[in-house]
Backbone bond lengths (Angstrom), bond angles and torsions (degrees), N, CA, C in turn:
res aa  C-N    CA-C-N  psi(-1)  N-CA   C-N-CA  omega(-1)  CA-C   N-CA-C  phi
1 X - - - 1.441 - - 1.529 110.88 -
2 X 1.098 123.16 -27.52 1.546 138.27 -178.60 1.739 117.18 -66.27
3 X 1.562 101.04 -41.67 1.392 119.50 173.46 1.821 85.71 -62.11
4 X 1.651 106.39 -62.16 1.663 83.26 -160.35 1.502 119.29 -46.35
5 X 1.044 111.24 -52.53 1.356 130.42 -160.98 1.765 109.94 -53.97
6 X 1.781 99.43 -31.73 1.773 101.51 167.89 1.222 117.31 -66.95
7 X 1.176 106.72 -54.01 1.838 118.62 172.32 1.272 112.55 -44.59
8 X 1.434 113.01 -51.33 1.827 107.22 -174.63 1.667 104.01 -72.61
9 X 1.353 119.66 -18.83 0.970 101.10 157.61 1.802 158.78 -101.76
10 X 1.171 81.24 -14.36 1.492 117.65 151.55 1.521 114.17 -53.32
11 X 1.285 112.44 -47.39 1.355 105.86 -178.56 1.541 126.41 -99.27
12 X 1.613 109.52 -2.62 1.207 117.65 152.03 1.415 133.53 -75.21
13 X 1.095 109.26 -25.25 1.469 120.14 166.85 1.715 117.23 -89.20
14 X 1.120 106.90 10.07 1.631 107.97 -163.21 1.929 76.69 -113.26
15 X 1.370 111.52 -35.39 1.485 99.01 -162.67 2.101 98.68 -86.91
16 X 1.194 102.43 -20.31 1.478 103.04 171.87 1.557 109.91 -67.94
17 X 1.384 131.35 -66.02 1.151 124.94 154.27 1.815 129.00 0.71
18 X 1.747 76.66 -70.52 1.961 86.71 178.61 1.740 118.81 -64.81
19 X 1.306 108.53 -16.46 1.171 107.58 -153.67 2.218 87.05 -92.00
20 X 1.480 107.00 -30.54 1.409 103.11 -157.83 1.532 84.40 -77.87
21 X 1.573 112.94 -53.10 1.730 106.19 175.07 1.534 123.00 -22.59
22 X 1.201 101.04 -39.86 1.798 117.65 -173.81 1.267 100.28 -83.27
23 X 1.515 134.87 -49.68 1.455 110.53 160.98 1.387 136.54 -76.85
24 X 1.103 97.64 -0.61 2.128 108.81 164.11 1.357 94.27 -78.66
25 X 1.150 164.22 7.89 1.300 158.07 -160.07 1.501 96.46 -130.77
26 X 1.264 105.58 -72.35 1.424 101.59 172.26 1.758 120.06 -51.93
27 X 1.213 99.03 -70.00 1.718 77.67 157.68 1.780 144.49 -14.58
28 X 1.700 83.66 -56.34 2.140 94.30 -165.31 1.864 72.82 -81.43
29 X 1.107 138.78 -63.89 1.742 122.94 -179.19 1.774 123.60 -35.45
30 X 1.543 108.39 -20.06 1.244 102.66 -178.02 1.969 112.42 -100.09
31 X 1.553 105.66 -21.25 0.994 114.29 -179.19 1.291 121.20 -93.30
32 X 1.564 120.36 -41.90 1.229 123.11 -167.22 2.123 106.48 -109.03
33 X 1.735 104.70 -29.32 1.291 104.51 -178.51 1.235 101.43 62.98
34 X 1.905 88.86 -140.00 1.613 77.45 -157.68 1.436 104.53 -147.19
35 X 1.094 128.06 126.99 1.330 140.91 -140.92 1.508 120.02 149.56
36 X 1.377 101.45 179.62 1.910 111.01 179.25 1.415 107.38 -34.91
37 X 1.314 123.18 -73.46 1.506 126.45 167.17 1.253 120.98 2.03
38 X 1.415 99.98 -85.58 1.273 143.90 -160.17 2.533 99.60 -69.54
39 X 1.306 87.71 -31.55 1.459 77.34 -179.90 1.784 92.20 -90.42
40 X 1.062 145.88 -36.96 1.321 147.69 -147.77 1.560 79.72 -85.43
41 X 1.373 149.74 -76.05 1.049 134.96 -142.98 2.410 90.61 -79.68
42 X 0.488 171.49 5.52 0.951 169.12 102.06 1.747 122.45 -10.14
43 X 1.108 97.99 -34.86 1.592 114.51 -170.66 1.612 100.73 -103.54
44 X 1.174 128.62 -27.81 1.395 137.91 175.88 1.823 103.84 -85.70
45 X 1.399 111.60 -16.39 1.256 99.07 174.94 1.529 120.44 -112.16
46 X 1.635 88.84 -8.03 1.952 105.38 167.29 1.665 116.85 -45.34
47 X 1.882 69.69 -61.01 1.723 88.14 -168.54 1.007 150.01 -40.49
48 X 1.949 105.46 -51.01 1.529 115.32 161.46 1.795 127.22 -79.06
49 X 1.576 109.37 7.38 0.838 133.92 -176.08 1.576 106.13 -98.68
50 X 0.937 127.82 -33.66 1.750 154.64 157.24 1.471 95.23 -47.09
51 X 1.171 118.89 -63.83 1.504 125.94 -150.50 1.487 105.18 -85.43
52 X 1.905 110.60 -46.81 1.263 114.88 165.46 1.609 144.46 -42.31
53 X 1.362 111.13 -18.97 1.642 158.98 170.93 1.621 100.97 -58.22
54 X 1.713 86.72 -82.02 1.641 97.92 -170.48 1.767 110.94 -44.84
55 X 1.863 107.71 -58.36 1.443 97.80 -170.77 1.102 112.13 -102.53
56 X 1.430 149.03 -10.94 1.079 125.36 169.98 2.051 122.61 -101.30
57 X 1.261 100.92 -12.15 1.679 111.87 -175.94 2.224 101.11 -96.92
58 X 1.405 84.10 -31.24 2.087 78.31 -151.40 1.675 74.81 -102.98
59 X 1.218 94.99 -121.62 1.280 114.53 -154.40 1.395 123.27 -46.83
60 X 1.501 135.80 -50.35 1.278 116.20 164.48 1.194 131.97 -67.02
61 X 1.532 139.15 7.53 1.672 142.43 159.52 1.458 96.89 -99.03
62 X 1.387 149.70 2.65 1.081 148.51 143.80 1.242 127.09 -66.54
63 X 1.798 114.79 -41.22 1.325 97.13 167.26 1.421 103.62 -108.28
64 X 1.459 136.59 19.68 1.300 129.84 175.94 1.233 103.98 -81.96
65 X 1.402 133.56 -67.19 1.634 136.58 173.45 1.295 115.93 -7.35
66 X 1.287 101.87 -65.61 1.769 110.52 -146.65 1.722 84.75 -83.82
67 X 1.598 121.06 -39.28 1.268 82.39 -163.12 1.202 103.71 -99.29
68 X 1.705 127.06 31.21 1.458 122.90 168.01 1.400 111.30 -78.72
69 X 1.924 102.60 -36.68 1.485 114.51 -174.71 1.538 108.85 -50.15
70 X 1.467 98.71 -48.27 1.734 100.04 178.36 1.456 137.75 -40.90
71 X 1.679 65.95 -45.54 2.053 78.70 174.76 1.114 115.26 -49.33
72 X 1.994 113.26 -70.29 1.406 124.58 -170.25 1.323 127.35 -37.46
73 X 2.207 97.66 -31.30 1.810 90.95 164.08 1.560 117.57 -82.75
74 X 0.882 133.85 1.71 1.405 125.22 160.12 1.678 112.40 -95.24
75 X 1.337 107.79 30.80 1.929 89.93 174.73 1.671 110.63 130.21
76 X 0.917 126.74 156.03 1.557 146.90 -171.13 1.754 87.44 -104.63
77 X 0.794 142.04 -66.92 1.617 136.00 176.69 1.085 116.67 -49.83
78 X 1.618 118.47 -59.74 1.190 107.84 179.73 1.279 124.49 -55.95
79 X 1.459 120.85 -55.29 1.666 128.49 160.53 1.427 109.39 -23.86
80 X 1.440 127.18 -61.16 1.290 117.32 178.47 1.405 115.23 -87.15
81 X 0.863 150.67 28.56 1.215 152.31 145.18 2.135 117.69 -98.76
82 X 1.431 111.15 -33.65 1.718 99.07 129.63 0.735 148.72 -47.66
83 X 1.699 121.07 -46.41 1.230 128.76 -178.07 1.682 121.59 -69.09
84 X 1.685 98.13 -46.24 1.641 95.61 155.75 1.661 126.62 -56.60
85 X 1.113 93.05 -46.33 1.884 83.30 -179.50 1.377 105.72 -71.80
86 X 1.470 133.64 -24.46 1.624 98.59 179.07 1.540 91.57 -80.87
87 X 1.096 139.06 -50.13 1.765 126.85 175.32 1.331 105.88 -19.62
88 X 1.248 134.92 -60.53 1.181 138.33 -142.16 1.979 91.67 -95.00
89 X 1.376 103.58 -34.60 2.138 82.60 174.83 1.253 90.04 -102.45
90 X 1.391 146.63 32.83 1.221 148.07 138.55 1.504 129.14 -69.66
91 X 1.323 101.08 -42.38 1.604 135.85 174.87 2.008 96.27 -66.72
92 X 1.383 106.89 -85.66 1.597 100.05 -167.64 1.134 106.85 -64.77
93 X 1.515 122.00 -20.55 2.025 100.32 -165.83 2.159 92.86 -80.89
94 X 1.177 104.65 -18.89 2.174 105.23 167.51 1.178 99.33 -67.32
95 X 1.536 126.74 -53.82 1.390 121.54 -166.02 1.601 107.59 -68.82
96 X 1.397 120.82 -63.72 1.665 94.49 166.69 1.345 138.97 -53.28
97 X 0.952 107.74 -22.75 1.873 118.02 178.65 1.478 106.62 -58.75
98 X 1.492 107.42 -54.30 1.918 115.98 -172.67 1.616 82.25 -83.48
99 X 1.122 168.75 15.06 1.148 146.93 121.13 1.185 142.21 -60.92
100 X 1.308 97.49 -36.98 1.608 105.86 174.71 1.162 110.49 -94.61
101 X 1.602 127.80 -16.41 1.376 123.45 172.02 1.478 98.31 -78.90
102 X 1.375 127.92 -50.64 1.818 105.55 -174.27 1.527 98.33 -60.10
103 X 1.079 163.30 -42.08 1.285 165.05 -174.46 1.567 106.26 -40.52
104 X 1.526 95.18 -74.71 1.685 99.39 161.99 1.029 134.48 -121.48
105 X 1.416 100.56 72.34 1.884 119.55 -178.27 1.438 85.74 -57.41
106 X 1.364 131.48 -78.58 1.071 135.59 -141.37 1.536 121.82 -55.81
107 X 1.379 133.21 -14.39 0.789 145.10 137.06 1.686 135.72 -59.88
108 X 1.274 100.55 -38.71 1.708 119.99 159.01 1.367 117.51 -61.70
109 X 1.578 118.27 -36.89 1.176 115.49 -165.53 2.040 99.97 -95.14
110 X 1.248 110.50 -10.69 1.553 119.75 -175.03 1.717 111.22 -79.14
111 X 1.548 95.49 -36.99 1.118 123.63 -169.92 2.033 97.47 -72.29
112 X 0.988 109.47 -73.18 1.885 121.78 162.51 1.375 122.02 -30.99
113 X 1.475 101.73 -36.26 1.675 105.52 -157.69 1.624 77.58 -133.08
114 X 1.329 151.45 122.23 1.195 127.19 127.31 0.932 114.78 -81.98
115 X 1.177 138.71 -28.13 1.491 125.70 -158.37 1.870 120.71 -77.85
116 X 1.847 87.45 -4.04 1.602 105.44 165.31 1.627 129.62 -71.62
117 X 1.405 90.42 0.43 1.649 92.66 -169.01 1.917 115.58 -90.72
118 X 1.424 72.41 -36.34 1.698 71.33 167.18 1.476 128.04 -57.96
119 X 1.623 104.72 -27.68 1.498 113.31 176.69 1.363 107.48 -100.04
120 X 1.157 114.37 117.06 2.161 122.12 -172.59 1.253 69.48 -66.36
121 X 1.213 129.61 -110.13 2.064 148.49 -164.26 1.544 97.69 6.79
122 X 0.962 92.14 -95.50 1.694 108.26 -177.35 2.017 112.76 -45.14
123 X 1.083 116.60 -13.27 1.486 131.38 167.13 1.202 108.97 -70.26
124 X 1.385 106.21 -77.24 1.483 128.61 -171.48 1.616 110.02 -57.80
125 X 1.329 113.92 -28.97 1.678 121.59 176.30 1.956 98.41 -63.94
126 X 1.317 95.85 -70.68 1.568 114.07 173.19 1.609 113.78 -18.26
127 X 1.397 85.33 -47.57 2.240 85.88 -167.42 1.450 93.51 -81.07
128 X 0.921 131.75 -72.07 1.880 147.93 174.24 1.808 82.98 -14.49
129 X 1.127 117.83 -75.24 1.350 106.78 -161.77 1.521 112.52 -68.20
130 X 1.387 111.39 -57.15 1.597 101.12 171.04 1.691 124.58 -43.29
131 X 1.063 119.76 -41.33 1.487 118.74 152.69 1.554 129.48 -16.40
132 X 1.593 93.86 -74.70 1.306 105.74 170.27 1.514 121.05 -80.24
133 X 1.314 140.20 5.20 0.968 141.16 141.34 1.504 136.74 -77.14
134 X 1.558 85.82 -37.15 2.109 91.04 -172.39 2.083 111.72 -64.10
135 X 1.223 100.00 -14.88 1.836 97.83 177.72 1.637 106.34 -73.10
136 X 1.151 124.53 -12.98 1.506 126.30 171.61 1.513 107.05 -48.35
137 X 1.548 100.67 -45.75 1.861 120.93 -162.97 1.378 84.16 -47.38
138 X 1.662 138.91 -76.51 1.027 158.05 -120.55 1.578 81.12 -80.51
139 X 1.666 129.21 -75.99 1.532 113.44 -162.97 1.311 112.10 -49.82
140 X 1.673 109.86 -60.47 1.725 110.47 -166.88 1.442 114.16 -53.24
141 X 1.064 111.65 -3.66 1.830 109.64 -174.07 1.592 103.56 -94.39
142 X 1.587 114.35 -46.85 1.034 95.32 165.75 1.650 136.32 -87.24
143 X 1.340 114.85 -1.42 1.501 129.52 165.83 1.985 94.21 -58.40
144 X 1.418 121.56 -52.44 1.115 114.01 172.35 1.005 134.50 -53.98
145 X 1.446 137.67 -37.08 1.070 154.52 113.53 1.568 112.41 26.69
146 X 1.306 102.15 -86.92 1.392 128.36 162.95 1.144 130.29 -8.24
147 X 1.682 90.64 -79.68 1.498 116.79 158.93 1.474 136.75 -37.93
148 X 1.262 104.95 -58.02 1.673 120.70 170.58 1.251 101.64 -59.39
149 X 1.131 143.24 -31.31 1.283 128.44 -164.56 2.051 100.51 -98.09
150 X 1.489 73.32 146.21 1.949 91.29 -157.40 1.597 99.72 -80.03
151 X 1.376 106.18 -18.81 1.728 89.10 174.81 1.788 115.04 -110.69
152 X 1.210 102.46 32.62 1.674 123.07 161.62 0.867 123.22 -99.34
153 X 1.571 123.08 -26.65 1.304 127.71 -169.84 1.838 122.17 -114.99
């Protein structure tokens, strides 16, 4: 009965999700349409979403798990004394990353978008927004963080 009860809920919230996704769409379609705008904020919301993937969804909860599990069988200290140090080169290697990317968005964002370069307008919109988007990378990665770890949750 427990399985049911995950599933029904799992999949009620998976269909709430889809449904608000579908009105964030309609939304950015009613506000921004479709045009320069509308492609520049798209690419500013790719990006840290690109990046968000790599360290907090793929690859760093892939190798964080298994070798957190390890720890915990060798010890309650040791486990937390991993867990802080990858926090802690978790913490500065986010903090340089959103530094050196606002530094050189503009190159990041040329690099993502070429086909933005030809248009300064639509460029210059692009970085402005990726700016203010790419510091998300830095919280949600470590909110993930969080998560993966078995004595956070």
């Amino acid at each position: 009965m427990n399985l049911i009860k995950s599933t029904g809920t799992f999949g009620f919230y998976t269909v709430i999700s889809r449904l608000l996704g579908y009105l964030r769409d309609i939304l950015i379609a009613i506000f921004l349409g479709t045009g320069m705008v509308a492609d520049a904020f798209f690419v500013a919301f790719r990006i840290p979403n690109t990046f968000r993937r790599l360290f907090s969804e793929g690859t760093f909860n892939a190798a964080f798990v298994p070798s957190y599990s390890s720890e915990i069988l060798r010890g309650k200290k040791s486990s937390n004394k991993f867990a802080n140090d990858i926090f802690n080169l978790l913490f500065i290697g986010l903090l340089l990353l959103t530094i050196i990317a606002q530094i050189f968005m503009p190159i990041v964002v040329a690099i993502i978008a070429p086909g933005f370069v030809d248009d300064i307008a639509k460029l210059e919109i692009a970085i402005n927004l990726t700016r203010i988007t790419f510091p998300f990378l830095f919280f949600i990665c470590l909110a993930s963080f969080f998560f993966s770890d078995p004595k956070f949750t």
